[in-house]
Every structure is written in C-alpha cells, then in structure tokens.
C-alpha positions in Angstrom: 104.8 29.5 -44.1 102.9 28.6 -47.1 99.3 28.1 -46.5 98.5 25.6 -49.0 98.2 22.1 -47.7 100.7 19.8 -49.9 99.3 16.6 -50.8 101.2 13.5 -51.5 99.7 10.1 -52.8 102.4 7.1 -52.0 102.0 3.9 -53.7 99.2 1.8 -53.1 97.6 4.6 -50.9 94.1 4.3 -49.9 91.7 6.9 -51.0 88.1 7.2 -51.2 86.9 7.2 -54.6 85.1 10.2 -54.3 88.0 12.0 -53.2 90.7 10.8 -55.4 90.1 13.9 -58.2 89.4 16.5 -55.4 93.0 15.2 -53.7 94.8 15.1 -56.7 93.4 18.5 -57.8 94.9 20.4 -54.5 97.7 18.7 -54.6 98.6 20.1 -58.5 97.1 23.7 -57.6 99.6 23.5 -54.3 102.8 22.5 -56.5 101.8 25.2 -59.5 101.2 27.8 -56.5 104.9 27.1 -54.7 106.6 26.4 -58.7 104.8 30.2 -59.7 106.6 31.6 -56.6 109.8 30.2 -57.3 110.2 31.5 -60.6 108.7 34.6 -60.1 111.7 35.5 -57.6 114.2 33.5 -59.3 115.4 32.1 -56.2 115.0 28.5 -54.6 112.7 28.8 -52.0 112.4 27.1 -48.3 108.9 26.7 -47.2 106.8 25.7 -44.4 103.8 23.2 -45.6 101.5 21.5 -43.7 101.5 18.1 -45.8 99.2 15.2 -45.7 100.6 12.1 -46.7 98.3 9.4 -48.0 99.6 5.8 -47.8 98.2 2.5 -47.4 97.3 2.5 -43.8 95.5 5.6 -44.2 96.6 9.4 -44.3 99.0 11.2 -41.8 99.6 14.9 -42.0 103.3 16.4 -41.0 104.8 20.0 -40.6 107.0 20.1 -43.4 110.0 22.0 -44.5 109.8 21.9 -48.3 112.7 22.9 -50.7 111.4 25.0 -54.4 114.5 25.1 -56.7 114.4 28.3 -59.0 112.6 26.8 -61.6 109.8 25.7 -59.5 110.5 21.9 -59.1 109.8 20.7 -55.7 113.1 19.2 -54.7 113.0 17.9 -51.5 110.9 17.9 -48.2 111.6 17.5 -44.2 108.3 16.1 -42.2 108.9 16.8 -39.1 108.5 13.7 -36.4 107.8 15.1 -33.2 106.5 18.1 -31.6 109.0 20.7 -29.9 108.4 19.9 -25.9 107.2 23.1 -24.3 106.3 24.5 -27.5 104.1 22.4 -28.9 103.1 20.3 -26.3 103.9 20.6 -22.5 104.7 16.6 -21.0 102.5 15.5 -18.2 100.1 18.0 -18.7 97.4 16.1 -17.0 99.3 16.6 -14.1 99.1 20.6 -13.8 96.3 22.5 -11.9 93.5 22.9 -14.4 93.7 27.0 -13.5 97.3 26.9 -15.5 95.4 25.4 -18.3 
C-alpha cells in the first residue's frame, strides 16, 4: 500500500482556484515518490493508492491498484467500483442488534 494519495485532474474538471497549485503539487510529489521507487528496485511495481479523481461533476476518490513500470512511468491503474460485501461493508446492517455493532 502506498500512502500517498494519487491525484488525477480529467478534462474540464472543476477545481477551486485556490486549490488548483496545492492539487497539482501532490499529485507530481505522488508520481516522483512511486517513479523514485520503481527505479530504485529496478522492477515494475503494483501498488495500492488511494486516488482522488477530479472531474467535472466534482471529485470521487477510489481504492486503486496502480501499475509503476521499471522506469517509473505510471502505466496503468484499476479503481476499484464496489466495496468487498462483508469486508468492507456488511448489507442490511441497519437491520442487526445495535450490541453486534
């Protein structure tokens, strides 16, 4: 798991001014920290990313999978869609006791 939060600006995303330089500074510093990695073990690289996606209706974060080739280039990612049932989330948990809670 890589702790660094991956940010990624789609086209025509919507982003506060103020925050456009802070969001586009963490998202370099994440992609130099994973690329440094990378190359420093000379091995592509799987990792696990929290990644916030900012598009036009607004942001939307994901648990990512993120593929590093050797030379650090970030070449590809997974978001994943939905959370694992039982791990993540139990269904009809309004429905339980509160004490199992």
């Amino acid at each position: 798991m890589f702790r660094n939060d991956l940010y990624v600006e789609e086209p025509g995303a919507r982003i506060l001014e103020q925050y456009t330089a802070d969001i586009r500074s963490q998202a370099a510093e994440c992609r130099l920290a994973m690329a440094s990695l990378a190359r420093q073990l000379d091995t592509p690289l799987v990792l696990g990313v929290d990644t916030i996606v900012f598009g036009a209706t607004g942001p939307r974060v994901y648990n990512s999978a993120v593929l590093v080739d050797r030379h650090g280039n970030v070449s590809g990612r997974y978001d994943k869609m939905h959370p694992v049932v039982f791990g993540e989330y139990w269904p009809w948990f309004d429905r339980y006791p509160e004490w199992l809670e």
